[in-house]
Wavefront OBJ file of the C-alpha trace (Angstrom):
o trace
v 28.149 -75.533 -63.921
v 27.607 -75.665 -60.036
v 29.043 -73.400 -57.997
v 32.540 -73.816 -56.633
v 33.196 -75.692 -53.054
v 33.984 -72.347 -51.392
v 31.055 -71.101 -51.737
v 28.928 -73.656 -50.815
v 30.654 -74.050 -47.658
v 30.160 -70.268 -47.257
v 26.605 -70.298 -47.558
v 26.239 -73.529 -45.486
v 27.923 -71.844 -42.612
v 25.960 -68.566 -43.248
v 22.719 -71.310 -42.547
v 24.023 -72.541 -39.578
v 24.165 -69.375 -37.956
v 21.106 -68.419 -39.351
v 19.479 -71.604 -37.512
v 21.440 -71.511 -34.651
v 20.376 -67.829 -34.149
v 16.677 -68.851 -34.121
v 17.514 -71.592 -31.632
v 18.476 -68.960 -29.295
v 15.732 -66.659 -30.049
v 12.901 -69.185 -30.753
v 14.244 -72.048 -28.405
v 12.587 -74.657 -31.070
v 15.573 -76.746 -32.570
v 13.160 -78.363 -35.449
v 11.890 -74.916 -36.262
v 15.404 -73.518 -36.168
v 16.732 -76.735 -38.447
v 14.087 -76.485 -40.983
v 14.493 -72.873 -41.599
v 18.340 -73.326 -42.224
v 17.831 -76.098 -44.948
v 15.729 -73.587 -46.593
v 17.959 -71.169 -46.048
v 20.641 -73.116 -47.617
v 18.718 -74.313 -50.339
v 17.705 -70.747 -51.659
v 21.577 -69.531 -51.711
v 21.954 -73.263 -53.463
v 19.590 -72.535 -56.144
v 20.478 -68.994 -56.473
v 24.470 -69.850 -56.652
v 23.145 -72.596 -59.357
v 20.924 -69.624 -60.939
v 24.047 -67.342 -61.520
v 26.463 -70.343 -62.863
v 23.697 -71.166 -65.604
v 22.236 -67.802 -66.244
v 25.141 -65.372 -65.416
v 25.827 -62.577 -63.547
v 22.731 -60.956 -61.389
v 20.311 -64.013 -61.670
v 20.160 -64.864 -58.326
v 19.071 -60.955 -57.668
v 15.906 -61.877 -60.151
v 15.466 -64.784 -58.338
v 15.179 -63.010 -55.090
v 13.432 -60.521 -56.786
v 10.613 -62.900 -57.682
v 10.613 -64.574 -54.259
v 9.809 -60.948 -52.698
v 6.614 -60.630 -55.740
v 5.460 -64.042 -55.324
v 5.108 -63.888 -51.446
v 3.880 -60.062 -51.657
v 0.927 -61.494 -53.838
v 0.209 -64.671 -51.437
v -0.131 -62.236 -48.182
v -2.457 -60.399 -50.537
v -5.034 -63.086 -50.560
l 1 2 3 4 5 6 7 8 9 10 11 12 13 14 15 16 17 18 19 20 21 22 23 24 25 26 27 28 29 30 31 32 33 34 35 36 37 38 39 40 41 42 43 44 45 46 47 48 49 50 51 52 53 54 55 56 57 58 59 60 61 62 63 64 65 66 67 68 69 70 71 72 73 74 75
């Protein structure tokens, strides 16, 4: 149950121009690579998130994303 080819290709060009924005901006092409793998590979796991769980998963997971890194910049 992975997500279909369209959408993968989607959300890998949505994190290239996510990384090749912060190459402009931050004019560091490792920084700006990095971040778009991770980019890519949180749509990836929420696409994968919705196929296995259903509809509205990959809101939860983003959901729990925002908690977990509210309550690491607490400490």
């Amino acid at each position: 149950m992975a997500p279909d080819r369209a959408a993968s290709l989607g959300d890998l060009s949505t994190a290239a121009v996510v990384g090749a924005t912060l190459c402009v901006f931050e004019r560091s092409l490792p920084y700006a690579a990095g971040v778009a793998v991770a980019f890519f590979a949180l749509r990836l796991l929420a696409d994968l998130a919705e196929a296995a769980i259903g509809d509205y998963a990959d809101h939860a997971l983003s959901g729990l994303l925002v908690l977990a890194a509210t309550g690491y910049a607490q400490f």
